[in-house]
C-alpha positions in Angstrom: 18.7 -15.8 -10.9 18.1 -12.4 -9.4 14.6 -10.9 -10.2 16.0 -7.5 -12.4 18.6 -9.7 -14.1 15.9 -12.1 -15.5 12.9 -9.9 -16.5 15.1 -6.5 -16.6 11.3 -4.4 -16.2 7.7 -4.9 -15.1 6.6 -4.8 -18.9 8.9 -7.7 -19.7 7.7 -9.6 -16.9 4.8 -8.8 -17.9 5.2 -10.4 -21.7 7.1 -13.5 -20.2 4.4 -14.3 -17.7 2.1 -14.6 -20.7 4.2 -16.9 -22.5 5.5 -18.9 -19.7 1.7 -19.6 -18.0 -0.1 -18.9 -21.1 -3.7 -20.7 -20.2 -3.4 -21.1 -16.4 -5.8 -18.5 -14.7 -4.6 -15.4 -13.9 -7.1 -13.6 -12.7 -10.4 -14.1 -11.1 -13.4 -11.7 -10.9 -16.5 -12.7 -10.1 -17.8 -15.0 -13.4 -15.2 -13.5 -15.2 -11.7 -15.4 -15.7 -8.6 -14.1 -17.8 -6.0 -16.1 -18.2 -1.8 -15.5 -18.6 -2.1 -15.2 -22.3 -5.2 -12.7 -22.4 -4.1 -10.5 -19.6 -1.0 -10.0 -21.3 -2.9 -9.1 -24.3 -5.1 -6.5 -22.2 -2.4 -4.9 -20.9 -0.7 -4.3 -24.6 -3.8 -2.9 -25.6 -4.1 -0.6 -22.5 -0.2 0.5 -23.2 -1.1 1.2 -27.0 -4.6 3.4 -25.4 -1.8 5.3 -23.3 0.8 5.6 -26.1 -2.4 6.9 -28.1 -3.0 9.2 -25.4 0.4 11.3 -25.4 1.6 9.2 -22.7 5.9 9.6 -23.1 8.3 7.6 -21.1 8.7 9.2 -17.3 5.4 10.5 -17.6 3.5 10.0 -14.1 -0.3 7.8 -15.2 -2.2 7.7 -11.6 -4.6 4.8 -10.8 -7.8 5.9 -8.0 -9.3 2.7 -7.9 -10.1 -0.1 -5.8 -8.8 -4.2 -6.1 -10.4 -5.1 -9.7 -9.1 -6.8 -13.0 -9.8 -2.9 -14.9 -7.1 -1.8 -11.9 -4.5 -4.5 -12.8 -4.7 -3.7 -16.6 -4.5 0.4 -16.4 -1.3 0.3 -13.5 0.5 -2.4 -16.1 -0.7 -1.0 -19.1 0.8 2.8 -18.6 3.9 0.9 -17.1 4.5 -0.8 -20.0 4.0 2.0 -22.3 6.9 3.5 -20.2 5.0 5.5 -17.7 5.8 5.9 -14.0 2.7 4.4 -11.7 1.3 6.5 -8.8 -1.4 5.0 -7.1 -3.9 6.7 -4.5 -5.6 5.7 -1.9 -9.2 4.7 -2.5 -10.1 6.0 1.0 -8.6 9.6 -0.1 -11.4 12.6 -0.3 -11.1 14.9 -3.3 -8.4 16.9 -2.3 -6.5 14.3 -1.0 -6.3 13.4 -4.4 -5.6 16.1 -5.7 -2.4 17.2 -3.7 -0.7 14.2 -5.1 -2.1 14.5 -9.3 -0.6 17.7 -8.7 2.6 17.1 -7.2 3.1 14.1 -9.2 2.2 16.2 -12.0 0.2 12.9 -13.3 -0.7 13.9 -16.9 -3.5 10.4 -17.1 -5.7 8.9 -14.1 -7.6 6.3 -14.0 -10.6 6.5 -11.6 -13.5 4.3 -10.6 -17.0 5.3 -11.3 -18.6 4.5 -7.7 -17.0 2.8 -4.7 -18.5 2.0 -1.7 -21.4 4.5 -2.1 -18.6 7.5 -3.0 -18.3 8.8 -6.7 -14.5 9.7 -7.1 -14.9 11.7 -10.2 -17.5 14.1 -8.3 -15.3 14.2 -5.0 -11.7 15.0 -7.9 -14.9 17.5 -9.0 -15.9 19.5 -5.6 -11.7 19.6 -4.9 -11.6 22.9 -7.5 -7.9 22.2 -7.3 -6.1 23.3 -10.4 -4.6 20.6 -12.5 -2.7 21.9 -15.4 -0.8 18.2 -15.8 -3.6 16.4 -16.0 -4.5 15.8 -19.9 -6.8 13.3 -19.6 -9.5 11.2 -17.1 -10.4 7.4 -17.8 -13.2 6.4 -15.7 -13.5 2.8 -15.1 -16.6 2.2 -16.0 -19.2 2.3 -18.9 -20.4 5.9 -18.4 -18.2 9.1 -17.7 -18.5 12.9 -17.7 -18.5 14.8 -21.2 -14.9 16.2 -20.6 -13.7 12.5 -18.8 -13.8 9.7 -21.1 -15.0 5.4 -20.4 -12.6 2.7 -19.9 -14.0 0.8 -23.3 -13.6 4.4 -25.1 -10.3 4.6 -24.1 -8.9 1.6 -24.9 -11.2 2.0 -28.2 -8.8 4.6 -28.9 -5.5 2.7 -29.3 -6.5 0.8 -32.5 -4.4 2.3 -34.6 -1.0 1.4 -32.4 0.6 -1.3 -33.4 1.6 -5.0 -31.1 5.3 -3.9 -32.7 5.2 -0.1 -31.2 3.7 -1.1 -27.6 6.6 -4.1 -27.5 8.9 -1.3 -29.2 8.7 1.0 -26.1 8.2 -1.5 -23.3 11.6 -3.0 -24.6 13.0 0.5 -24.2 12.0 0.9 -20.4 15.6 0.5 -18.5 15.9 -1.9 -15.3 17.0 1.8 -13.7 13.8 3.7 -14.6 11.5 5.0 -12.0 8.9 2.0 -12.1 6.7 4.0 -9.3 6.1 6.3 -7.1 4.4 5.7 -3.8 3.4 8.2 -1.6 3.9 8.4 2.2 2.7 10.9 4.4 5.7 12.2 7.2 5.6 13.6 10.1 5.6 17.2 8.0 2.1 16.0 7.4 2.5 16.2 3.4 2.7 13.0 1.1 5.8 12.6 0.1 6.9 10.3 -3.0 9.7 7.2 -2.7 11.1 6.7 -6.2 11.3 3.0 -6.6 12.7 1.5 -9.9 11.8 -1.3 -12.0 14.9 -3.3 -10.9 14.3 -2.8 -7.2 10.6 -4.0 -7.2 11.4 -6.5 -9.0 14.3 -8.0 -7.2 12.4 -7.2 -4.2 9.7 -9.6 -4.9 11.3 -12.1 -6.4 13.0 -12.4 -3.0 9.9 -12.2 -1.2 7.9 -14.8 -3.4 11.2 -17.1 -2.7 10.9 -16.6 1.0 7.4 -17.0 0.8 7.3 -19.9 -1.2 4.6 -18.8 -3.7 4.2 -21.5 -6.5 3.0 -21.9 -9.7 -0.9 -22.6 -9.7 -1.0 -20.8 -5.9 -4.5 -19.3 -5.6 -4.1 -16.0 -3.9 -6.8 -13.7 -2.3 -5.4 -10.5 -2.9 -7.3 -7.8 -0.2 -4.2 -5.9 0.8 -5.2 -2.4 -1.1 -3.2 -2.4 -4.5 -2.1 1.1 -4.2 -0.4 -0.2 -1.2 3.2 -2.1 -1.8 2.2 -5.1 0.1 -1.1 -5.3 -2.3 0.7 -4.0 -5.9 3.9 -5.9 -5.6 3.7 -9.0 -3.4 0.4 -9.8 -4.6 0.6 -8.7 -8.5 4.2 -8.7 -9.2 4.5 -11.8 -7.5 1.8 -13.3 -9.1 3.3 -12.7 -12.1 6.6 -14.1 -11.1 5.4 -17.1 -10.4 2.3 -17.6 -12.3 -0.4 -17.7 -9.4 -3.8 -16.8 -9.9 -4.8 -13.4 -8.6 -8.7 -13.4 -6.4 -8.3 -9.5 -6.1 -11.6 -8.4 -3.0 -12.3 -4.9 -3.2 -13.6 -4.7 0.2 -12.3 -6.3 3.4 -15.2 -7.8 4.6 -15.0 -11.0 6.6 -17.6 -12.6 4.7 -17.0 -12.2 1.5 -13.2 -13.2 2.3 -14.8 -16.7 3.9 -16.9 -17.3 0.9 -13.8 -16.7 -1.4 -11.6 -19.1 0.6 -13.9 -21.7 0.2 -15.3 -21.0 -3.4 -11.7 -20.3 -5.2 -9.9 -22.5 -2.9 -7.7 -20.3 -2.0 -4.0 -20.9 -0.9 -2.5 -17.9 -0.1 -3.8 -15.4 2.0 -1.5 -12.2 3.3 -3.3 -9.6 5.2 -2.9 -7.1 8.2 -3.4 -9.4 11.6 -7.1 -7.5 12.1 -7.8 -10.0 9.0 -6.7 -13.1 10.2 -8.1 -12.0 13.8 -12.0 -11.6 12.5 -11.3 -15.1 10.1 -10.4 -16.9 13.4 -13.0 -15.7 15.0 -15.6 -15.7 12.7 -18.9 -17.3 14.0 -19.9 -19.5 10.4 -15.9 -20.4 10.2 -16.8 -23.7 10.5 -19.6 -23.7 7.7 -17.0 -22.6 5.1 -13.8 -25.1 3.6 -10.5 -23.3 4.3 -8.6 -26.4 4.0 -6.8 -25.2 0.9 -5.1 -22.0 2.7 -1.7 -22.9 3.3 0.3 -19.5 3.4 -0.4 -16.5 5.3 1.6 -13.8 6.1 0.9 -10.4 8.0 3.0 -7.6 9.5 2.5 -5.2 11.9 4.3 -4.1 14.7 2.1 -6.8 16.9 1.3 -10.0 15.9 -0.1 -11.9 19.1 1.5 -15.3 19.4 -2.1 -16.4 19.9 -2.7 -15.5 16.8 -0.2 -17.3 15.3 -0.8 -20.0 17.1 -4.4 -20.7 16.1 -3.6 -20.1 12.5 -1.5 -23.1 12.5 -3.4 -25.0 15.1 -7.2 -24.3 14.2 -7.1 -23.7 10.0 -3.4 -26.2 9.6 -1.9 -23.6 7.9 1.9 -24.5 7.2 3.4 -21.0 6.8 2.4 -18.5 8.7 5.3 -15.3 8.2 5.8 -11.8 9.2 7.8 -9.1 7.6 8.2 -5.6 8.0 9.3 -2.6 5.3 8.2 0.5 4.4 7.7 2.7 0.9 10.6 4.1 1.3 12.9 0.6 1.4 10.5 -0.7 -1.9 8.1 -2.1 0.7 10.3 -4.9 2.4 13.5 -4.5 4.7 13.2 -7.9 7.0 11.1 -10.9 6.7 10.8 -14.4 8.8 12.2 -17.5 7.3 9.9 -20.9 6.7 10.5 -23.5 10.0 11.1 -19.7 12.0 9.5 -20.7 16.1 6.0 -19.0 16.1 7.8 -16.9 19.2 10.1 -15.2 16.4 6.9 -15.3 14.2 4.8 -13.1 16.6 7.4 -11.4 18.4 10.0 -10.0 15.8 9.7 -9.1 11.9 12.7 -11.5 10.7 15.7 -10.8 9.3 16.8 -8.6 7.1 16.3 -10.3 3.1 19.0 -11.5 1.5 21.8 -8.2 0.4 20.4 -6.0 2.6 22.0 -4.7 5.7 19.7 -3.3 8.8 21.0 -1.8 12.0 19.8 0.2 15.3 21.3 3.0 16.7 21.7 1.4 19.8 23.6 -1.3 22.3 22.8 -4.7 20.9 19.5 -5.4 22.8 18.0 -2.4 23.5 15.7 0.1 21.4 17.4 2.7 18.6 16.6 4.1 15.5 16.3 1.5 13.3 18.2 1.9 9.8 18.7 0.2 6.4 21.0 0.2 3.8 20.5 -1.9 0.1 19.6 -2.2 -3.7 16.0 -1.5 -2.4 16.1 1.5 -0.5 14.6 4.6 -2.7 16.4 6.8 -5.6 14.8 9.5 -3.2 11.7 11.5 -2.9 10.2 12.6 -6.2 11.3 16.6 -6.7 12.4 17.1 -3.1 16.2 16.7 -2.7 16.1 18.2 0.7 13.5 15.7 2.7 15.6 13.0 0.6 19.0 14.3 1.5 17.4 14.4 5.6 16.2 10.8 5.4 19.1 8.9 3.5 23.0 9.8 5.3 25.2 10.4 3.0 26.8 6.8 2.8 23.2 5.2 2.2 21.2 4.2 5.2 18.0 4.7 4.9 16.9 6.1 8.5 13.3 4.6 9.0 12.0 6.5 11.8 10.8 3.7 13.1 12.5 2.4 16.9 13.5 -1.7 16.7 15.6 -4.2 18.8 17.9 -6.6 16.7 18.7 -10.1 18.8 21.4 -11.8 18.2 20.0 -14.2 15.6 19.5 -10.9 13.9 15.7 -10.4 13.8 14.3 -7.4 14.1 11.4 -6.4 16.8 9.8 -3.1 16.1 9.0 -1.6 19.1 7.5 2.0 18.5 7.8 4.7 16.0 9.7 7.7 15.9 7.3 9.5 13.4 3.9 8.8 15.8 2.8 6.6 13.0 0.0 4.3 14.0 -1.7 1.9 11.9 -5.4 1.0 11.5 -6.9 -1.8 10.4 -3.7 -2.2 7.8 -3.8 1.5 7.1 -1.0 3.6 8.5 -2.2 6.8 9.8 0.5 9.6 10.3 -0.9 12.2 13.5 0.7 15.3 11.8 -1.1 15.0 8.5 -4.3 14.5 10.4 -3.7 17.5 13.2 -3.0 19.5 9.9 -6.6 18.7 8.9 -8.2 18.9 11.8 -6.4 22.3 12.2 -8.6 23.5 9.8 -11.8 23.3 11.7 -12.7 26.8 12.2 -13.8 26.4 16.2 -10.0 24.4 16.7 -6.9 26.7 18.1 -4.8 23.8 18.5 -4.7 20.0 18.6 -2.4 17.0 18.5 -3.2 13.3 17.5 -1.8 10.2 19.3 -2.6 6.4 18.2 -4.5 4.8 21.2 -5.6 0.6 21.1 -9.0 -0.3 19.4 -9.9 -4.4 20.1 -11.1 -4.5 16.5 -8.3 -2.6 14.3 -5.3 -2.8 16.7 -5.4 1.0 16.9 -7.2 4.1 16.2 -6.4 8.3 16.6 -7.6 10.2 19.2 -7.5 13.7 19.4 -6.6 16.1 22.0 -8.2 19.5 20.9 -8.1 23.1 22.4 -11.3 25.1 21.5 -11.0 28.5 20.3 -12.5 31.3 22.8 -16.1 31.2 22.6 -16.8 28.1 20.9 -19.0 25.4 21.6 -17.9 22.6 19.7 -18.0 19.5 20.8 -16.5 15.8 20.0 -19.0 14.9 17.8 -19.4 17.6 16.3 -15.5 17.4 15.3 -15.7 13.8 14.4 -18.8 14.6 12.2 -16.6 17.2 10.5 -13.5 14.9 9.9 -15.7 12.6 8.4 -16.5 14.3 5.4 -12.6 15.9 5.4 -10.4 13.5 5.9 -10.1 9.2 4.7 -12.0 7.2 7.5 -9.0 5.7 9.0 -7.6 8.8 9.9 -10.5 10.0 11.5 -10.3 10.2 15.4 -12.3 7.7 17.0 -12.5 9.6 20.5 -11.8 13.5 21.0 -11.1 15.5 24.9 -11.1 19.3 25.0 -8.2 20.3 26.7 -7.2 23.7 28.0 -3.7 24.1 26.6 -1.4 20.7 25.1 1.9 19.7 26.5 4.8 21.3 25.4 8.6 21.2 25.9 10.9 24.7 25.7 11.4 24.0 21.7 7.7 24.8 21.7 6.7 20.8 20.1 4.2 18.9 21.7 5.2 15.9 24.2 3.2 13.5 22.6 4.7 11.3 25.3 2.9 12.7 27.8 -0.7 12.5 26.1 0.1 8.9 25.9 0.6 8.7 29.8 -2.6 9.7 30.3 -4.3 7.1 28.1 -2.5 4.6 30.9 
């Protein structure tokens, strides 16, 4: 059965997840350990908190927080009180932030206290930005600012809803409602928010946990970033679907990663290819038991057959898959079948998942735009019918910016990306939104971004700056600055001062040509 026709929302899957793996683990943190029956309970009394909050049906509940079991309970705690989930990016500064809460016009967030050394609620603070929307702060944790209030305080507060009202109102969320909204940056340089519904994600899912073969008692390290699709929905929604035991890590760190393998033996283990690349290569590898991992997969435009390879070879890992999708398309357009040759593993994404139709604006063989068309491509972007209207044709394909080769067994191999999109380390880092930053730097006239190779994280930016007259700036002193600006992955890595950058007779830089000169 299809996944929207049997749980019909998130909040239902949510209830019948409970029910169906009641005292089986479902999530692991540290020494503490929830099972089916008391996570669903958490997440009623987090819905009843947000219901007690003013939180109506539609309205937008934002979660700023990194992998934990408080981030699993406040995302499917405001979606089953009816609210529509926008998650942010933990390695967002202040503003960053704040340019989504306010076009999302979140009216509840959910923040961390301290992560990794950074306290979120005093970089939202130092932002200024005005957020008329934004009725109320939870901080996850046991101490919060006078006008924010604690996680316990919060969830204090929904007493007085009743189990009946919270089941009452998750009952009334419709398999067409907006279940989230996920925001993307484009090559306008501003986030922009795909609409994705309840019935999309979770027919989505249910079709990746098939193709995937997650089972019931699976132990599954989650470190893909939750407020990423590939972290919220086939690791959490899928989970949940087939009752496997969430290990969410806050922090990719190779380390800890080994140390959960072996301690949680886990099973399942999907991750950016950097991941599996350090895990391989790992000097104490052979100190930790990995035996129980017996799924992987990854996706990126390159996955090195080596790698591939040595997963199955060197750890015995039985599946190892790649996929590829983006925000816009619910997070998953194509995806490798179990038995697939690790040469269509490494080399290609798969084919496109079951009801879903993909093609390239090309002669069979060679590169073209590659486009999609399905029950899982967007409703649109939230409150902008014009960069929706520009994106989707008006017969439904989605156009992906992305550039792709189908073969004739129908897998697709991404080969290079319209929007200048490179990814690192996992992360996808857009050049416009970052040249819009660094444009900001008082000694920079002009720049442009390009994604250049990086042994460790498969790529990183470099810019190509023109100083303004008289300045002395130099590249560390812009790389200093974009430090404290800007989300680490999107900081260049290298920076050369140019006189003027390449441009063609519409006046747009030929990004092309920096990349010539990287050889």
């Amino acid at each position: 059965m299809r996944g929207d026709e049997e749980w019909g929302s998130i909040p239902r899957l949510v209830r019948a997840a409970a029910r169906r793996y009641g005292d089986r683990e479902a999530v692991v943190e540290g020494r503490t350990r929830v099972s089916y029956a008391e996570l669903g309970e958490r997440v009623e009394r987090a819905a009843a908190a947000c219901m007690a909050s003013g939180v109506e049906p539609g309205d937008r509940v934002a979660v700023w927080a990194p992998n934990t079991l408080d981030w699993i309970v406040s995302a499917l705690g405001a979606v089953t009180a009816g609210a529509v989930l926008v998650p942010l990016n933990t390695r967002f500064k202040g503003s960053e932030a704040a340019y989504i809460l306010q076009r999302s016009r979140a009216k509840l967030l959910f923040v961390t206290g301290t992560f990794l050394g950074t306290s979120y609620v005093a970089s939202l603070r130092r932002a200024e930005a005005e957020l008329p929307c934004l009725e109320k702060v939870v901080v996850l944790a046991d101490a919060a600012p006078d006008d924010y209030v604690t996680w316990k305080d919060f969830l204090a507060s929904g007493e007085g809803v009743s189990g009946a009202a919270v089941r009452s109102r998750a009952d009334a969320v419709a398999p067409g409602s907006p279940s989230d909204i996920i925001y993307t940056s484009g090559t306008t340089g501003r986030p922009k928010g795909a609409v994705i519904t309840h019935a999309q994600t979770l027919r989505c899912y249910a079709i990746w946990s098939e193709l995937a073969d997650l089972r019931e008692g699976d132990r599954y390290l989650i470190v893909n970033p939750f407020f990423h699709t590939f972290g919220y929905k086939a690791g959490i929604i899928a989970c949940l679907m087939r009752g496997a035991t969430m290990v969410p890590q806050p922090v990719f760190n190779v380390d800890t990663v080994l140390a959960n393998i072996a301690a949680e033996r886990i099973s399942v283990l999907p991750g950016p290819p950097t991941l599996h690349q350090s895990l391989l290569d790992h000097p104490a590898r052979g100190a930790h038991d990995l035996s129980a991992l017996r799924l992987v997969v990854t996706g990126a435009a390159v996955v090195p057959l080596k790698l591939v390879e040595r997963l199955r070879e060197e750890l015995h890992i039985a599946t190892v898959l790649t996929a590829y999708g983006l925000s816009e398309a619910s997070g998953i357009v194509t995806m490798c079948r179990r038995g697939d040759p690790a040469g269509t593993i490494a080399s290609t994404s798969g084919r496109a998942i079951p009801d879903t139709e993909v093609r390239v604006l090309a002669d069979p063989g060679t590169p073209g735009e590659v486009l999609v068309r399905g029950f899982h491509v967007m409703r649109g972007y939230f409150e902008d019918p014009e960069t929706t209207a520009a994106a989707i044709t008006p017969d439904g394909w989605l156009r992906t910016g992305d550039v792709g080769v189908l073969d004739e067994a129908g897998n697709l191999r991404i080969t290079d990306r319209i929007k200048d999109m490179f990814i690192v380390g996992g992360f996808n880092a857009y050049p416009a939104e970052i040249e819009q930053l660094l444009g900001l730097h008082p000694d920079v006239a002009d720049v442009a971004v390009i994604g250049v190779p990086d042994p460790r994280l498969g790529e990183v930016g470099k810019a190509y700056a023109v100083r303004r007259p008289g300045a002395t700036l130099t590249a560390d002193d812009l790389i200093a600055w974009a430090r404290r600006e800007m989300a680490n992955y999107k900081v260049p890595r290298a920076v050369e001062f140019v006189t003027e950058l390449p441009r063609n007779a519409s006046g747009k830089v030929v990004k092309g040509e920096l990349r010539r000169r990287e050889g």
